[in-house]
DRENDO-1510 file (C-alpha; in Angstrom, 1 decimal, always signed):
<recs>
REC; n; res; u; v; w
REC; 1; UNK; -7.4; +38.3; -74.0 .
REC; 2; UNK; -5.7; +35.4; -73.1 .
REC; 3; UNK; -5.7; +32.1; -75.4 .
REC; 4; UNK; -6.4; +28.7; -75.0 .
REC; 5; UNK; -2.8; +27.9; -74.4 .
REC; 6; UNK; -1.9; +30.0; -71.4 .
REC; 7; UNK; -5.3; +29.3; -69.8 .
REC; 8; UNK; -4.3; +25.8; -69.2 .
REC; 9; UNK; -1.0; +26.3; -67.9 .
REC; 10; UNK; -2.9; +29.0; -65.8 .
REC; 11; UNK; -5.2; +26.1; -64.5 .
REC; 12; UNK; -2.6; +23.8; -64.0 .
REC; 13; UNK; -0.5; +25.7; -61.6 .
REC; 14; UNK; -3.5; +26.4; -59.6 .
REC; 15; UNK; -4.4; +22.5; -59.6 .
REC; 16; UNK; -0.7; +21.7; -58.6 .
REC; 17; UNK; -0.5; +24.6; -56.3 .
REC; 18; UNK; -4.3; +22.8; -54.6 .
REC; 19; UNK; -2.8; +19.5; -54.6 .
REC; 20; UNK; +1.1; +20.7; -53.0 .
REC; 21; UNK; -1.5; +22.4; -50.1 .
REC; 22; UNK; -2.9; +19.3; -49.4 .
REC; 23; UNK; +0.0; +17.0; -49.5 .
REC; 24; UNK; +1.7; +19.8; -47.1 .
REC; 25; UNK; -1.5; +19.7; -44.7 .
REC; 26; UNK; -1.2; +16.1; -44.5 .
REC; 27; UNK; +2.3; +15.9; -43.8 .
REC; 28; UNK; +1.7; +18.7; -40.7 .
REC; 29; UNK; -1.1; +15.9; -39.4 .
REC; 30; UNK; +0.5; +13.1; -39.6 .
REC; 31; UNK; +4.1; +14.0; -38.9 .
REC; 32; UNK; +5.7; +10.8; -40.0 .
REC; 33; UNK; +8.6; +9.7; -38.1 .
REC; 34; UNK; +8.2; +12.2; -35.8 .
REC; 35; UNK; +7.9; +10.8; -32.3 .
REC; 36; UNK; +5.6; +12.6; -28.8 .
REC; 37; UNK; +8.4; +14.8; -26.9 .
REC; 38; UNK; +7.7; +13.3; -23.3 .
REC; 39; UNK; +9.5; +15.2; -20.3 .
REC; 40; UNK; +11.3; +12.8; -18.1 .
REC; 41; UNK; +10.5; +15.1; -15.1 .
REC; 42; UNK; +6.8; +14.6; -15.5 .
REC; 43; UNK; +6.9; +10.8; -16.2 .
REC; 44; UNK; +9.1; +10.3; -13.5 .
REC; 45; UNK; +6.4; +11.9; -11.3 .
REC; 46; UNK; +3.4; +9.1; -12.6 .
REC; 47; UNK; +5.4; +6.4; -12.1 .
REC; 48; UNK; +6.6; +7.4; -8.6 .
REC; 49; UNK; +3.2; +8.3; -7.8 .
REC; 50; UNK; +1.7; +4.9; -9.2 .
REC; 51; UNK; +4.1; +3.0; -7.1 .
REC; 52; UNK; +3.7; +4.9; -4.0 .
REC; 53; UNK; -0.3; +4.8; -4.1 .
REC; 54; UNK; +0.0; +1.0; -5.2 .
REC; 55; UNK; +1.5; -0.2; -2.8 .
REC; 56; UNK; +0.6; +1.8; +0.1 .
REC; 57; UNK; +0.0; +0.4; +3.7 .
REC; 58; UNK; -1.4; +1.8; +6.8 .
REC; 59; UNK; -1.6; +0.5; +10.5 .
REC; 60; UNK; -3.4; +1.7; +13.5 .
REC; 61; UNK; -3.3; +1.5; +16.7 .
REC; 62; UNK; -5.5; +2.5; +19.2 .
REC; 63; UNK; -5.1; +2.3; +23.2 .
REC; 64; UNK; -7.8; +1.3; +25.3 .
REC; 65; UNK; -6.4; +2.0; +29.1 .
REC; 66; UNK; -8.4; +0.5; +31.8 .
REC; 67; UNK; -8.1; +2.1; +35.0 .
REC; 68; UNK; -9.0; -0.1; +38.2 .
REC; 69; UNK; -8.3; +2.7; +40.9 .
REC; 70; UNK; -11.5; +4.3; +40.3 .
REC; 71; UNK; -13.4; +1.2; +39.8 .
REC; 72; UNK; -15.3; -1.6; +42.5 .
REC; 73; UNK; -11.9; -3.8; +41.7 .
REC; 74; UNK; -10.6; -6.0; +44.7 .
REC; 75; UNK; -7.6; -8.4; +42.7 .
REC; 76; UNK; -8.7; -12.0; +43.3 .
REC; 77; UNK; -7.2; -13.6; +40.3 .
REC; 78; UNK; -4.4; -13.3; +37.8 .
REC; 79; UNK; -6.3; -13.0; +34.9 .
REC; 80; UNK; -9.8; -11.6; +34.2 .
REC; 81; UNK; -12.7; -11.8; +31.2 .
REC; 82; UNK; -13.1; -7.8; +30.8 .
REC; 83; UNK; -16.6; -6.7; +29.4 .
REC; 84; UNK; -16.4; -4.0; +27.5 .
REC; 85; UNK; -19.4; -1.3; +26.6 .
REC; 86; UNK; -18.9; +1.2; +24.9 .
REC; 87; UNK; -19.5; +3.2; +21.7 .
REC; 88; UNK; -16.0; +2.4; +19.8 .
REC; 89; UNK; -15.1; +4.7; +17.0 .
REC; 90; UNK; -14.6; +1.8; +14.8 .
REC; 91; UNK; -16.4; +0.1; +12.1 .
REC; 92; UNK; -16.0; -3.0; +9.6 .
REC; 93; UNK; -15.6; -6.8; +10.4 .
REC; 94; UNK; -14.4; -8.0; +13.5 .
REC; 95; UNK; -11.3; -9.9; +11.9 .
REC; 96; UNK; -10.2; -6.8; +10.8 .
REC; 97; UNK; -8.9; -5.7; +13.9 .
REC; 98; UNK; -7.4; -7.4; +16.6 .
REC; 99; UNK; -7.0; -6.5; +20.3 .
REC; 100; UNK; -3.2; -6.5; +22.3 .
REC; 101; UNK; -1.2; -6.2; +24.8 .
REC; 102; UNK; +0.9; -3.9; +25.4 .
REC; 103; UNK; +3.5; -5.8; +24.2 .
REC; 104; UNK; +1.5; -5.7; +20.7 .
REC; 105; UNK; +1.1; -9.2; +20.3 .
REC; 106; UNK; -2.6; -10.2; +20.1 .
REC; 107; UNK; -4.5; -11.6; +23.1 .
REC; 108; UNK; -5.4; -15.3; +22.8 .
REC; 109; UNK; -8.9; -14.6; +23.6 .
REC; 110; UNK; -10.7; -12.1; +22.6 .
REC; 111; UNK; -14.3; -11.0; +21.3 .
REC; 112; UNK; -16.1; -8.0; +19.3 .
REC; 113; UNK; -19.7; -7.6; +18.3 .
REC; 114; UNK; -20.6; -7.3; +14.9 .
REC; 115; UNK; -21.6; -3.5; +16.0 .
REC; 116; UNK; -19.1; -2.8; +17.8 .
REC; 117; UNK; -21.1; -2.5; +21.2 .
REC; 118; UNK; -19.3; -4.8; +22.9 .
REC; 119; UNK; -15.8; -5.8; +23.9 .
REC; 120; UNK; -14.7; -9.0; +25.6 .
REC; 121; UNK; -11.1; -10.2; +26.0 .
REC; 122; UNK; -9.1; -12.3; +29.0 .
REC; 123; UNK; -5.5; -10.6; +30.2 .
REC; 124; UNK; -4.3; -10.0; +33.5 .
REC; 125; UNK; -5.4; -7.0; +35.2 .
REC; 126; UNK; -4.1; -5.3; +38.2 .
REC; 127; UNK; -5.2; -2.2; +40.4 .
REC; 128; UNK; -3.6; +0.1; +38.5 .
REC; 129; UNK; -4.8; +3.3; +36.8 .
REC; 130; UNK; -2.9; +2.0; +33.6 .
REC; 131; UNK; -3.5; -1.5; +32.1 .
REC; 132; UNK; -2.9; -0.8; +28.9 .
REC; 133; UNK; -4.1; -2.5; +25.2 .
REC; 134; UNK; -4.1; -1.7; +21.8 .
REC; 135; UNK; -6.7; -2.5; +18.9 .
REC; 136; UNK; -5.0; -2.6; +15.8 .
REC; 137; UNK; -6.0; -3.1; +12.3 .
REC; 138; UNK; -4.8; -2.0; +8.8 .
REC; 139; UNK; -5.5; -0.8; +5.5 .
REC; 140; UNK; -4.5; -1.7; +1.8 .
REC; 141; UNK; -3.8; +0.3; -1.3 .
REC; 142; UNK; -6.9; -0.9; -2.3 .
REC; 143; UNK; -9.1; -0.1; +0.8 .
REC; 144; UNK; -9.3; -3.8; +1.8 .
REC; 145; UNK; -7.4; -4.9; +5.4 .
REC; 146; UNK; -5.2; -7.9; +6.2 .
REC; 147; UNK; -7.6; -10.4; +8.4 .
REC; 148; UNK; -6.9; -11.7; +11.5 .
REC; 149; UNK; -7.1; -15.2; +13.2 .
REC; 150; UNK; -9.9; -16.0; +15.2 .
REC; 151; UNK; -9.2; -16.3; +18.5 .
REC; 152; UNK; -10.3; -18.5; +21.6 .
REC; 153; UNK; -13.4; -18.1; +23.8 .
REC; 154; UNK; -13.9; -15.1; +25.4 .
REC; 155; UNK; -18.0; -15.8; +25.9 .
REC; 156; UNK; -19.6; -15.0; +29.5 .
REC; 157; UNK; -18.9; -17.2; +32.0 .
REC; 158; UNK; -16.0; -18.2; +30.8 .
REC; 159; UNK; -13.9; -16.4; +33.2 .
REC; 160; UNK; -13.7; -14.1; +36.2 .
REC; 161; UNK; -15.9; -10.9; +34.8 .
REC; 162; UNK; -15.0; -7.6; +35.5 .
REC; 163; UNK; -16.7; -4.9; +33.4 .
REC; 164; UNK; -17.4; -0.9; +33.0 .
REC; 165; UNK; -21.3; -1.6; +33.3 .
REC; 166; UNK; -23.4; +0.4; +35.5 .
REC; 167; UNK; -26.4; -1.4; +34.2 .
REC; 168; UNK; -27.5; -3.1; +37.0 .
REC; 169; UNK; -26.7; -6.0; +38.9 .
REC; 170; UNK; -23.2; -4.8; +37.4 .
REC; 171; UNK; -21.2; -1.8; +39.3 .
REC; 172; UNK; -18.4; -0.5; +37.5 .
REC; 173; UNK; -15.1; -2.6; +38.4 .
REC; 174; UNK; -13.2; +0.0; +36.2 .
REC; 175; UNK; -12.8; +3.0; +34.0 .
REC; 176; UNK; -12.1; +3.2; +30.3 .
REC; 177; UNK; -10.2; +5.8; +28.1 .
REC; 178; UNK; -9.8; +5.1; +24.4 .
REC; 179; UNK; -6.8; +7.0; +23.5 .
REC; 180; UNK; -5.8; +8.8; +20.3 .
REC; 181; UNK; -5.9; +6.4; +17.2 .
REC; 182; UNK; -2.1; +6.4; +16.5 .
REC; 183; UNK; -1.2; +6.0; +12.5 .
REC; 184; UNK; +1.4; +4.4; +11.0 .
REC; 185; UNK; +2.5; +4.6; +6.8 .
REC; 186; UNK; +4.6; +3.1; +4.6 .
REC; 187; UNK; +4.6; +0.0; +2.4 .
REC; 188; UNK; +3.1; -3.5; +2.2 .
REC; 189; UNK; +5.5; -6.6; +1.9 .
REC; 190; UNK; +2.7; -8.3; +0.5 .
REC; 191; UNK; +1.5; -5.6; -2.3 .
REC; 192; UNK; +5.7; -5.3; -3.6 .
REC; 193; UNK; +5.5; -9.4; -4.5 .
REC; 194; UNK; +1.6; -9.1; -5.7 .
REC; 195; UNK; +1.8; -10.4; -9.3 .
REC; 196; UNK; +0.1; -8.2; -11.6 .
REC; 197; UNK; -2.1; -11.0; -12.6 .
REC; 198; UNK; -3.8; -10.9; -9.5 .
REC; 199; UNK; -4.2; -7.1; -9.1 .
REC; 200; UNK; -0.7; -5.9; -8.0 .
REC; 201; UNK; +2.3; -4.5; -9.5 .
REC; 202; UNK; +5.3; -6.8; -9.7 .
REC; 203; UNK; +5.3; -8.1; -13.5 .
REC; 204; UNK; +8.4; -10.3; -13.3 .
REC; 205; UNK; +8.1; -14.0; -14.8 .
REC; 206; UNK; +10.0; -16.7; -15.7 .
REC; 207; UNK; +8.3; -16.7; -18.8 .
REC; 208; UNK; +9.1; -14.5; -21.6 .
REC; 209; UNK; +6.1; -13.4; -22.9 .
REC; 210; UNK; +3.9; -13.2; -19.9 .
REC; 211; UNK; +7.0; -10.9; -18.1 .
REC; 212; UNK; +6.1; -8.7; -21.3 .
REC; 213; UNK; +2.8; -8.5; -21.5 .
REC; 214; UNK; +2.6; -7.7; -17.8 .
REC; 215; UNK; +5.2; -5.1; -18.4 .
REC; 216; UNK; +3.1; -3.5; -20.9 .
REC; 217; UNK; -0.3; -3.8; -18.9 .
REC; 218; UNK; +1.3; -1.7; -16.0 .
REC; 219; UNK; +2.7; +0.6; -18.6 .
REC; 220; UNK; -1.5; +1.1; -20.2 .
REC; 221; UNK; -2.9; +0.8; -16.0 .
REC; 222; UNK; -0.4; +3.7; -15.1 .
REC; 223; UNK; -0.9; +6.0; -18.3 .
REC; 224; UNK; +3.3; +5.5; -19.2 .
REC; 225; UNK; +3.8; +5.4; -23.2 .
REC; 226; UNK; +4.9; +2.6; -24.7 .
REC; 227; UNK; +8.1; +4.5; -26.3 .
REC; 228; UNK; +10.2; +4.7; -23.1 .
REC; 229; UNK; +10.8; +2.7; -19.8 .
REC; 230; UNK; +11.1; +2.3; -16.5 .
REC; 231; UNK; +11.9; +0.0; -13.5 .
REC; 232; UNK; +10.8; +0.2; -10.1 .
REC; 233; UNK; +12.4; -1.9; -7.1 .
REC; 234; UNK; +13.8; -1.3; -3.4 .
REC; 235; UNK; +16.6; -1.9; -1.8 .
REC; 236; UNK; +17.1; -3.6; +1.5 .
REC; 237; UNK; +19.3; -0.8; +2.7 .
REC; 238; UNK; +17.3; +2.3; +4.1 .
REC; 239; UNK; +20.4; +5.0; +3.6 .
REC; 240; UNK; +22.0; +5.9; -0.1 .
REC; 241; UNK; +25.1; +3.9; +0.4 .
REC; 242; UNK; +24.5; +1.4; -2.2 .
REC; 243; UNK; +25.5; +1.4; -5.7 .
REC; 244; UNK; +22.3; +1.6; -7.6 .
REC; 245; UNK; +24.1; +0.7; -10.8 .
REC; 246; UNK; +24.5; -2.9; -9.6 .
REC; 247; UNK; +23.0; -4.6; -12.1 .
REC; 248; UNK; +23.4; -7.7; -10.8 .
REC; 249; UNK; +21.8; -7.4; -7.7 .
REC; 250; UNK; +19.0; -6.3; -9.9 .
REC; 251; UNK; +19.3; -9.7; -11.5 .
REC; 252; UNK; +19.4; -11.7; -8.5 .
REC; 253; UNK; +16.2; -11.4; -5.8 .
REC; 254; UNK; +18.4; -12.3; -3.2 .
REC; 255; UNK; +20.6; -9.7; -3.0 .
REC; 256; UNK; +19.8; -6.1; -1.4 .
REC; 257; UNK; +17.9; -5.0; -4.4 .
REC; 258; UNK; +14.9; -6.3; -5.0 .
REC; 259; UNK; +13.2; -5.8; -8.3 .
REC; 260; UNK; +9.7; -5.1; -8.3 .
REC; 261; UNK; +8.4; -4.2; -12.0 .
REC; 262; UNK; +10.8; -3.9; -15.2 .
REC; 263; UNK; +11.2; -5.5; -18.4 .
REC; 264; UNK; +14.4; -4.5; -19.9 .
REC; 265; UNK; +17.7; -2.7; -18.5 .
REC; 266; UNK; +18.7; +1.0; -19.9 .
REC; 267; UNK; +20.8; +0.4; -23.1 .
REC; 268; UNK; +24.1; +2.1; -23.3 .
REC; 269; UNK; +24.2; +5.9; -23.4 .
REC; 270; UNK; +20.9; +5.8; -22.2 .
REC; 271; UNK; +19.9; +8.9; -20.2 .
REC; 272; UNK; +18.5; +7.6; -16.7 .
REC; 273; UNK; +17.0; +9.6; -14.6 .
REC; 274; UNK; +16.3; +8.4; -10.8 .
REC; 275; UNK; +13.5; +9.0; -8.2 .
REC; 276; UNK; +14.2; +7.3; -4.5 .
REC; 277; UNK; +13.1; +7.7; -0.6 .
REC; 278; UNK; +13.1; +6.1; +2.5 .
REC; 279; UNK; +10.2; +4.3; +3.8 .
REC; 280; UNK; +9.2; +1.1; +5.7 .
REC; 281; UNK; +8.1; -1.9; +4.7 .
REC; 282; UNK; +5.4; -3.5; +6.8 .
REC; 283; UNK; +5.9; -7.2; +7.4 .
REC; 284; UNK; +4.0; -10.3; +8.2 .
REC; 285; UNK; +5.0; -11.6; +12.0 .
REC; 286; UNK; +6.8; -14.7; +11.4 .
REC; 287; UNK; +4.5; -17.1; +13.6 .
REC; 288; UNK; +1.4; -16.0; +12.7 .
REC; 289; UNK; +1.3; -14.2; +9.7 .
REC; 290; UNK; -0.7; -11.3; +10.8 .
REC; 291; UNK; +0.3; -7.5; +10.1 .
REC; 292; UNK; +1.2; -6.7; +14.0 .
REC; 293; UNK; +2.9; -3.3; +12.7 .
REC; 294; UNK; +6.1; -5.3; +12.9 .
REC; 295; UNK; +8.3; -3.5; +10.0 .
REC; 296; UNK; +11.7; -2.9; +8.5 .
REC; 297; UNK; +13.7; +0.1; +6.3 .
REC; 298; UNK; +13.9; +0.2; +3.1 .
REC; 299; UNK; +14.4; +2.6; +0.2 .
REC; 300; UNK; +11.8; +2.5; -3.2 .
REC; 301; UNK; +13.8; +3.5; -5.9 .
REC; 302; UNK; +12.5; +4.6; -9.8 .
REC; 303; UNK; +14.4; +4.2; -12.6 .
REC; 304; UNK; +13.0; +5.6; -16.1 .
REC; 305; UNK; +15.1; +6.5; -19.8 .
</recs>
């Protein structure tokens, strides 16, 4: 039988043994000091990802070809008001789109019906089988569209009519075929300089603090821990012939690589690993602002360590 004396060295190791299990357990929960292994592979792929979808631009074009051979057309004037009816395979606002040449540059007056039943616009037409126009509009990363200007009167009577109606007292003065919607990708001058602060991605700013905190905001919006980095620019020259340890080009917006979204550079020794591809960048026309499909090369490039 065992005496007083060993039982309580007996019920101390079994207390100490409890409490080293629980001390143990703890330590295997919260791991102190022990940092979340993150692949670079996979984080380069959300932040390439983020900044493609982000920034993302579409333009379309579709032809509308008007074809006055097999219409009641005699030419008596240089330019006409053509009344269009027809069921469009578009939708949205009117200054969404805008309606061309063939030249792409947008007519000076045109017209289109909240529902899209009718088309009005002045150009010269001749008798032809192939007077051709585009309607073009665009979309955003977000869904929205770059607007276009109003333009001037294209209201009946205000020129020369010829038209497609065979509702009477109209005959048909010509025939219409709305082409194949052609579509265009790539990026949005305007979404690259979008401050984050108004719902884009570029967090640079003069001032310290804000540059940080915009840093970090893209870091929580695009899932990217807080641990590592990243930068994300593009580089004025299309092809792989730059030097994309130029550091000071990075520094200086002028140069042929344009920052977009970083806070600090990669510290010495630090292991970078790079993402990049050739795109183009979309670009406002320079007399009128508008998206036109006018755009230029460029190459997005990812940086992360």
């Amino acid at each position: 039988m065992m005496d007083k004396k060993g039982a309580s060295h007996a019920d101390w190791a079994v207390s100490l043994g409890i409490f080293l299990l629980y001390i143990l357990s703890m330590l295997m929960l919260i791991q102190p000091g022990v940092q979340p292994f993150y692949k670079n592979d996979e984080l380069l792929n959300v932040v390439t990802e983020n900044y493609k979808n982000e920034t993302s631009f579409v333009f379309y074009k579709t032809p509308l070809v008007i074809d006055t051979i097999k219409g009641d057309f005699t030419p008596e004037s240089m330019e006409y008001l053509v009344t269009i009816n027809a069921a469009f395979p578009f939708s949205g606002l009117p200054n969404d789109y805008a309606i061309t040449g063939e030249d792409m540059v947008p007519l000076e007056n045109f017209y289109i019906a909240n529902d899209w039943s009718v088309v009005r616009f002045k150009a010269p037409i001749t008798d032809t089988p192939d007077n051709k126009f585009y309607i073009i509009n665009n979309k955003l990363a977000d869904g929205s569209s770059k607007s276009y200007l109003d333009r001037g009167d294209a209201s009946p009577g205000s020129g020369l009519e010829i038209s497609n109606s065979d509702i009477a007292p109209h005959t048909p003065n010509f025939t219409l075929i709305i082409g194949s919607t052609e579509t265009l990708q790539g990026v949005s001058a305007d979404l690259l300089e979008r401050d984050v602060d108004d719902g884009g991605i570029n967090c640079l700013d003069a001032d310290e603090t804000a540059h940080e905190r915009k840093y970090n905001a893209i870091k929580g919006q695009w899932g990217f821990p807080r641990s590592k980095d990243f930068i994300v620019l593009y580089s004025n020259i299309a092809s792989a012939q730059y030097n994309p340890t130029d550091y000071d080009s990075v520094e200086n917006p002028t140069g042929n690589i344009i920052p977009v979204c970083r806070y600090e550079l990669p510290y010495e020794q630090a292991s970078v690993v790079v993402e990049e591809w050739a795109t183009r960048m979309f670009v406002p026309n320079e007399i009128s602002g508008e998206y036109l499909g006018e755009t230029k090369p460029i190459r997005m490039v990812v940086w992360l360590w």
